[in-house]
N, CA, C and O of each residue as an XYZ file, in Angstrom:
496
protein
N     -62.459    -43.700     44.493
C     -61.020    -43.993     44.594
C     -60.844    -45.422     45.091
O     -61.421    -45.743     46.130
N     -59.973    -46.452     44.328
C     -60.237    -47.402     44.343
C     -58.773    -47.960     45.934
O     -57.856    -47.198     46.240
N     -58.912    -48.846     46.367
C     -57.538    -48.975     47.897
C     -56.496    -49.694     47.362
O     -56.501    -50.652     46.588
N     -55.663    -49.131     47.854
C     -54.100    -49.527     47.191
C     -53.478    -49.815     48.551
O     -53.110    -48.869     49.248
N     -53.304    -51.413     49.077
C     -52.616    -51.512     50.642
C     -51.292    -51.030     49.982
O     -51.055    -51.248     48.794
N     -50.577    -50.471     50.678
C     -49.188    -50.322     51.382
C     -47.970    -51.450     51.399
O     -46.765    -51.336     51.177
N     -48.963    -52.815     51.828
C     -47.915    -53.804     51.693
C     -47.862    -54.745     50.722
O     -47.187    -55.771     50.812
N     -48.581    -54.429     49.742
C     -48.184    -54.853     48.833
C     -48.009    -54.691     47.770
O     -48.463    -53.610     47.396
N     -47.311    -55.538     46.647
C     -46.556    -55.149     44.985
C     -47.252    -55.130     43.643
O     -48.023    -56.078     43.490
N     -47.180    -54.405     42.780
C     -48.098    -54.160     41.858
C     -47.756    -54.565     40.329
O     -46.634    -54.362     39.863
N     -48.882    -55.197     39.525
C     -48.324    -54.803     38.256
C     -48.754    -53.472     37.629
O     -49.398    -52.528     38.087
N     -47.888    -53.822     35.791
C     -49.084    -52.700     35.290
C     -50.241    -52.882     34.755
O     -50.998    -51.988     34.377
N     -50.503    -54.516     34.678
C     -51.561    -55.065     34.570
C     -53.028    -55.354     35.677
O     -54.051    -55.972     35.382
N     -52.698    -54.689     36.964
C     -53.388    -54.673     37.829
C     -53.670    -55.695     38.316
O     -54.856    -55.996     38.450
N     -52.573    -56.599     38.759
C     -52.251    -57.477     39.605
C     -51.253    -57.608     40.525
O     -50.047    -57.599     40.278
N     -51.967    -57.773     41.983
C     -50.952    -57.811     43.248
C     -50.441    -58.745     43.852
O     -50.872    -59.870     43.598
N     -49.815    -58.656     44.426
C     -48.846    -59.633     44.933
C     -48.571    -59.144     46.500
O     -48.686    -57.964     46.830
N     -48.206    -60.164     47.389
C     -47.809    -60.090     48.568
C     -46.848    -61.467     48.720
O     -47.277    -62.569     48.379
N     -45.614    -61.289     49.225
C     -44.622    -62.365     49.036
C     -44.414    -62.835     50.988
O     -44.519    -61.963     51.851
N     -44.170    -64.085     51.276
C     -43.507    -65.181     52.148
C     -42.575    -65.769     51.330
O     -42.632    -66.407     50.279
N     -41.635    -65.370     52.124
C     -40.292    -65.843     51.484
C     -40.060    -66.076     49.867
O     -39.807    -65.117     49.138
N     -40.135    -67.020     49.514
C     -40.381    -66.787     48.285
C     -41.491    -67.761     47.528
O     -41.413    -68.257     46.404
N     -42.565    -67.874     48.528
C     -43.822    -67.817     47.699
C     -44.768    -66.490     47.757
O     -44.774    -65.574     48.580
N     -45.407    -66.665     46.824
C     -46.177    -65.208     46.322
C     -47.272    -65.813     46.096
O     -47.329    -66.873     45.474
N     -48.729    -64.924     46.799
C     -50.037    -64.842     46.690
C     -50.278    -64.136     45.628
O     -49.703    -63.050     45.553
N     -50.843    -64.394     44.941
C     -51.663    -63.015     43.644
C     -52.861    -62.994     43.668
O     -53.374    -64.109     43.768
N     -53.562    -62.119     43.611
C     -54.652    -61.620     42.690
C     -55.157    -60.452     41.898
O     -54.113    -59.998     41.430
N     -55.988    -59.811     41.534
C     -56.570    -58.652     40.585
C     -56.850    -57.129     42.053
O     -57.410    -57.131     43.149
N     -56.242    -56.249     41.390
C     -56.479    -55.010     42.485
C     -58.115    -54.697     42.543
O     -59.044    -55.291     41.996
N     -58.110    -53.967     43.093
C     -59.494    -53.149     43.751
C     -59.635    -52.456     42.574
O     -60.718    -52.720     42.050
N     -58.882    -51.570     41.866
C     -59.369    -50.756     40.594
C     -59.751    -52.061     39.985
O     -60.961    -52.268     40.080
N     -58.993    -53.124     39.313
C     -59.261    -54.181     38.194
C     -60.484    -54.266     38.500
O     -61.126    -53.537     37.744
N     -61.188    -54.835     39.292
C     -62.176    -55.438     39.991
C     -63.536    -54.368     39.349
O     -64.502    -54.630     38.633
N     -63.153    -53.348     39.867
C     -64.271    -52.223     40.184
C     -64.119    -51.919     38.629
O     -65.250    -51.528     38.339
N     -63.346    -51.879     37.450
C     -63.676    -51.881     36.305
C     -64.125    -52.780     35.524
O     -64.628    -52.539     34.426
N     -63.950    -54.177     36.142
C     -64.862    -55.240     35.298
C     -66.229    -55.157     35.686
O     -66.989    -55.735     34.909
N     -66.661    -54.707     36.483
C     -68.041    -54.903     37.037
C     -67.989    -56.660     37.868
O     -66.991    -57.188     38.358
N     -69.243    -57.173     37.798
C     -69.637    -58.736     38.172
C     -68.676    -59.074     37.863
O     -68.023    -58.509     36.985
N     -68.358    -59.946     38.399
C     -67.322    -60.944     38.138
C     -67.869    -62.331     38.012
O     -67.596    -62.976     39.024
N     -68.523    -62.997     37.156
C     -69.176    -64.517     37.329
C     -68.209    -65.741     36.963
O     -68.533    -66.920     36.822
N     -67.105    -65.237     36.861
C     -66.215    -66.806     36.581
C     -64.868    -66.268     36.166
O     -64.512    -65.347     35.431
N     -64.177    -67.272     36.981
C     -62.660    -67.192     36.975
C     -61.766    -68.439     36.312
O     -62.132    -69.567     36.644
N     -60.966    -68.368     35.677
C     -60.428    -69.674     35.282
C     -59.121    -68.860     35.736
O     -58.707    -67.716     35.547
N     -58.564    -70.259     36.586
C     -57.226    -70.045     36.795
C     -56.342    -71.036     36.620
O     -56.757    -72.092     36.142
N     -54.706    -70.870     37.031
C     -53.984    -71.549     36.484
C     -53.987    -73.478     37.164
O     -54.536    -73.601     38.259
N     -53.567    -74.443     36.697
C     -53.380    -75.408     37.932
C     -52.293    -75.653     38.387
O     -51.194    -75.448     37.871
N     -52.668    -76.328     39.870
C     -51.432    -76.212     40.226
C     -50.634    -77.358     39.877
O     -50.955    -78.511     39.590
N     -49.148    -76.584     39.997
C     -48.200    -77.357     39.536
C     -47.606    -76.865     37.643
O     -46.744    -77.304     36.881
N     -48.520    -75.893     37.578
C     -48.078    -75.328     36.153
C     -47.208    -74.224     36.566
O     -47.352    -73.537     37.577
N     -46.154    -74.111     35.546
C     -45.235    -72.938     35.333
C     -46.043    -71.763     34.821
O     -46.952    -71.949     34.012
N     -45.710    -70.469     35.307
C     -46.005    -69.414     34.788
C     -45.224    -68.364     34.552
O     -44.416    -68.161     35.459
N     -45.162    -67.387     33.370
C     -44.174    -66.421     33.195
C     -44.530    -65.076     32.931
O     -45.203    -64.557     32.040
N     -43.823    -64.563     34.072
C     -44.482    -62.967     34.575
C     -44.863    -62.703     33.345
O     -44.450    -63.296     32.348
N     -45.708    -61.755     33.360
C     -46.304    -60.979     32.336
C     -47.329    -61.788     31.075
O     -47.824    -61.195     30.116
N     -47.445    -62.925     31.306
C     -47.688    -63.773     30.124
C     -49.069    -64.191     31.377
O     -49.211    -64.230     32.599
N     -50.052    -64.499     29.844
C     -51.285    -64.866     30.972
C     -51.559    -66.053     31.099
O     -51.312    -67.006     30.360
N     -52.264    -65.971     32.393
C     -52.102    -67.447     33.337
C     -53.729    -67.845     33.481
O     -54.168    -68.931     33.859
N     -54.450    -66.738     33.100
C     -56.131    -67.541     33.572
C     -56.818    -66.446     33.140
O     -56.262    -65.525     32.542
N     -58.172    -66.473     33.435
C     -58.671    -65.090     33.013
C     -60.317    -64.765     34.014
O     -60.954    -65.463     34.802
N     -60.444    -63.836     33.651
C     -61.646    -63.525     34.632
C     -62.538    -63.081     33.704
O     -62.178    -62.378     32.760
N     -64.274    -63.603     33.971
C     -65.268    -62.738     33.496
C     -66.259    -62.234     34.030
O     -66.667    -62.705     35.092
N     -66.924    -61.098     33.399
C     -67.570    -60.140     33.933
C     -68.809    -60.374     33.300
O     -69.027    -61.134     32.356
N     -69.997    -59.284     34.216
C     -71.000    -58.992     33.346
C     -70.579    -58.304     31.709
O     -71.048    -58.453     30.581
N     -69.735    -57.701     32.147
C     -69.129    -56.783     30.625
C     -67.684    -57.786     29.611
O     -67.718    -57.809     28.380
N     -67.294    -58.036     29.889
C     -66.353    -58.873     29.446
C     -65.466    -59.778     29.948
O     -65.559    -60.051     31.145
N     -64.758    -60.218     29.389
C     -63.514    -61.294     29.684
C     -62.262    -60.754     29.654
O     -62.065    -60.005     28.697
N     -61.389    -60.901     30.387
C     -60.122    -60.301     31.100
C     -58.981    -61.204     30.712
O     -59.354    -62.339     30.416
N     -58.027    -61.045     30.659
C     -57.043    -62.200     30.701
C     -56.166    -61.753     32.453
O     -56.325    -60.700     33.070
N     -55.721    -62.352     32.663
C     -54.910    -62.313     34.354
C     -53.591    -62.790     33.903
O     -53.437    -63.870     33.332
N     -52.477    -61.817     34.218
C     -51.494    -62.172     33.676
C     -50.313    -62.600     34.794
O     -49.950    -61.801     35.658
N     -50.003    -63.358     34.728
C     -48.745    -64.174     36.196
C     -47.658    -62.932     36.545
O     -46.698    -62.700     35.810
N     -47.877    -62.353     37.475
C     -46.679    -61.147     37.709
C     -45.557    -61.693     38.534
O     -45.103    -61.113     39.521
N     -45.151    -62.803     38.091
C     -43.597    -63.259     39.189
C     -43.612    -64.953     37.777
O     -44.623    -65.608     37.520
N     -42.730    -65.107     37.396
C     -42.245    -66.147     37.020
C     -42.049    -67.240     38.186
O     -41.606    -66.841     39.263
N     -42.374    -68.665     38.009
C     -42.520    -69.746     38.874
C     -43.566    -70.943     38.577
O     -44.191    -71.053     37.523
N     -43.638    -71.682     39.505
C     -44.505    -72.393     39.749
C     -45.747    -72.641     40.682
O     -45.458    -73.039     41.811
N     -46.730    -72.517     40.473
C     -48.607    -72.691     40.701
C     -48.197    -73.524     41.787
O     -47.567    -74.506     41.395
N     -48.360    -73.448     43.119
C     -48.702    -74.360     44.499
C     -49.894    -74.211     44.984
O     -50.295    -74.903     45.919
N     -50.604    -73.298     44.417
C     -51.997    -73.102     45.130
C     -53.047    -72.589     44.651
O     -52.466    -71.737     43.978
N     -54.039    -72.421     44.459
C     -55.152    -72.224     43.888
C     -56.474    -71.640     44.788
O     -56.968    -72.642     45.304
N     -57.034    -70.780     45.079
C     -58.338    -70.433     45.689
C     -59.650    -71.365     44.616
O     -60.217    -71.062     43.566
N     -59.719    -72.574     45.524
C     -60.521    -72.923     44.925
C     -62.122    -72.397     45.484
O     -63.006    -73.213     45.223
N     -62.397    -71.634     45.926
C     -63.216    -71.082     46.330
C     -64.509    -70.381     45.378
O     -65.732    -70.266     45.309
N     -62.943    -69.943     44.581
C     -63.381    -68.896     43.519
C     -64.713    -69.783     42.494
O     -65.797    -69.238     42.283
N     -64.528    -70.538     42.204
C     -65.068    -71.367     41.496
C     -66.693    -71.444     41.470
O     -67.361    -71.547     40.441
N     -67.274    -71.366     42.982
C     -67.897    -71.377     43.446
C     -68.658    -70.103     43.548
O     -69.875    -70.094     43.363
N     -67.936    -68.948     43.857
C     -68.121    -67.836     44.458
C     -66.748    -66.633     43.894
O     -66.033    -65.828     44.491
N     -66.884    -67.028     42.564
C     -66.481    -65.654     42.084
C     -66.291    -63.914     42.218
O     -65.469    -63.006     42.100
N     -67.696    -64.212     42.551
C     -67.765    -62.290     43.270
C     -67.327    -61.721     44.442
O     -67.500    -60.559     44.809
N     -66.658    -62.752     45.094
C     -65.619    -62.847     46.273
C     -64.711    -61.918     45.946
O     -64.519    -61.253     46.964
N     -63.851    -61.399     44.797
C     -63.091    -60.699     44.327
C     -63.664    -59.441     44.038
O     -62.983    -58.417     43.984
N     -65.012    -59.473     43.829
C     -65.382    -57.968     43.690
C     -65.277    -57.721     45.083
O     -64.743    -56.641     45.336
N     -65.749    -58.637     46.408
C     -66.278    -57.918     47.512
C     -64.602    -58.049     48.545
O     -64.523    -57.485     49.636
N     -63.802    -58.595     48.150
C     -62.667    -58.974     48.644
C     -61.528    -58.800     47.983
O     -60.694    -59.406     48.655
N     -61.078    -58.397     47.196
C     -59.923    -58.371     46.618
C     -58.789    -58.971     46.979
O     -58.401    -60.036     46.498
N     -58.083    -58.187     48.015
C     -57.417    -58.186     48.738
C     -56.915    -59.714     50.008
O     -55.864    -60.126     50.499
N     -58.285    -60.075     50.066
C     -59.027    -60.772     51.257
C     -58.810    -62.115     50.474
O     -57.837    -62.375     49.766
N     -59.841    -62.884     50.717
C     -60.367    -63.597     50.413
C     -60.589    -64.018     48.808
O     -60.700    -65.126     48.283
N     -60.604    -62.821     48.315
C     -60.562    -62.962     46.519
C     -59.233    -63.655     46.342
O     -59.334    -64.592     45.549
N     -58.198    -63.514     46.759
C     -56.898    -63.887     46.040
C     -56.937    -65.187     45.091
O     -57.863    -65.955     45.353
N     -56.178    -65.526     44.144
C     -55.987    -66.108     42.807
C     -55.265    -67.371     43.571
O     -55.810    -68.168     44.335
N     -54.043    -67.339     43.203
C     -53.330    -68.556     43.448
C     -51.742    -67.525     43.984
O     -51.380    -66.352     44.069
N     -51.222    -68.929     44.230
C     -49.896    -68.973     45.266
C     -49.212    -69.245     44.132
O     -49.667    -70.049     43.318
N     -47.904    -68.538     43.916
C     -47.046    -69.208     42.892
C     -45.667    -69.222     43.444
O     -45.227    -68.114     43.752
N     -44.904    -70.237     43.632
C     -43.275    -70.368     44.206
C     -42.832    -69.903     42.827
O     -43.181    -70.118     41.666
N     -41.449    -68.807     43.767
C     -40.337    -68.564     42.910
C     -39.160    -68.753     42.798
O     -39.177    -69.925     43.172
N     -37.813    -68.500     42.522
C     -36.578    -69.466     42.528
C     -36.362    -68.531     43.161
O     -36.129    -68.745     44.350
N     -36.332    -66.768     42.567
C     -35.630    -65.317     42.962
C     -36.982    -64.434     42.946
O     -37.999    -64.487     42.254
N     -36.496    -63.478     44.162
C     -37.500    -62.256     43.964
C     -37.704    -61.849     42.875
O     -36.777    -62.114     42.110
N     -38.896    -61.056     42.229
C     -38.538    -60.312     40.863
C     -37.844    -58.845     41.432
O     -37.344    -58.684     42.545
N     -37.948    -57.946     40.468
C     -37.340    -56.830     41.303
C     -38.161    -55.607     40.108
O     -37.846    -54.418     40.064
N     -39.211    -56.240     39.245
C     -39.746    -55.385     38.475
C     -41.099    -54.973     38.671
O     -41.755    -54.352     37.834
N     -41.738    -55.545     40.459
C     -42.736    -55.415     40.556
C     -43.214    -53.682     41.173
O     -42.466    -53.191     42.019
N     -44.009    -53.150     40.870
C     -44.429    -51.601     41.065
C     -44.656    -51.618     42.810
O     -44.894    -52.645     43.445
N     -44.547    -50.501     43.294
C     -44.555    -49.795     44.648
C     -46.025    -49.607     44.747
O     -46.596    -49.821     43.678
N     -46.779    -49.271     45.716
C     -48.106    -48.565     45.929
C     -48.240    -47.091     45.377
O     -49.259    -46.654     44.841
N     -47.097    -46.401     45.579
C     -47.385    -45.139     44.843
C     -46.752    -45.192     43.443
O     -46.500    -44.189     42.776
N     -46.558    -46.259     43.124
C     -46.021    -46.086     41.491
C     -47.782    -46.810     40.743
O     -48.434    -46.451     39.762
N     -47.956    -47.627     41.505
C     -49.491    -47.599     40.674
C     -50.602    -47.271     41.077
O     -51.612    -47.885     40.732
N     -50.625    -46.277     41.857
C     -51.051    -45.129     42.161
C     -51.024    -44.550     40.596
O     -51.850    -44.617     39.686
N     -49.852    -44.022     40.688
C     -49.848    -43.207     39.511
C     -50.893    -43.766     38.187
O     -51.942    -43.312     37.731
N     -50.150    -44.824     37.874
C     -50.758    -45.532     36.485
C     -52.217    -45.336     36.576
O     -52.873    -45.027     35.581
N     -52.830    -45.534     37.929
C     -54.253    -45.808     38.365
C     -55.404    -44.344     38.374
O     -56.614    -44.312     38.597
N     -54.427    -43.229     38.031
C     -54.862    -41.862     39.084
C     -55.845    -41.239     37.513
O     -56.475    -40.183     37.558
């Protein structure tokens, strides 16, 4: 059973979000993760690029395949884990943590992002 925090927002693409005011952290959930297997390389967005929810912004690969990562909040890229770059499998062992993707500013909340027990469900 893969961990679903509490405080934070979901897609149905299996990407989370945790919001400050109205910038938003993202990255790939604990299920995403645990179904790609390895994770050896991430391309993500740069900053200062626009992104539009649902539309993909970078992508992740695995021992098994290549992923696309899709932007779950419309805005603009302020930040980047450049970490990842380096140390990709940070996201298998961190998700949550330390794995996170990039920071993206928004103008407005979205209001279409999923609950913990709504992707729960999708996930079950």
């Amino acid at each position: 059973m893969s961990s679903i925090p509490n405080e934070l927002s979901y897609t149905k693409e299996h990407e989370w979000v945790s919001a400050v005011d109205l910038t938003f952290t993202m990255g790939i959930t604990d299920y995403a993760q645990a179904a790609l297997g390895d994770i050896v390389y991430v391309q993500l967005p740069k900053v200062g690029e626009s992104v539009v929810a649902g539309k993909v912004c970078g992508e992740v690969e695995s021992t098994k395949s290549v992923s696309d990562i899709y932007a779950p909040v419309t805005g603009t890229i302020v930040a980047i884990n450049d970490s990842l770059s380096n140390s990709p499998e940070t996201i298998n062992s961190d998700p949550y943590g330390a794995g996170w993707l990039a920071k993206i500013e928004v103008a407005a909340a979205p209001s279409d992002l999923l609950t913990p027990a709504q992707y729960a469900e999708i996930t079950a």
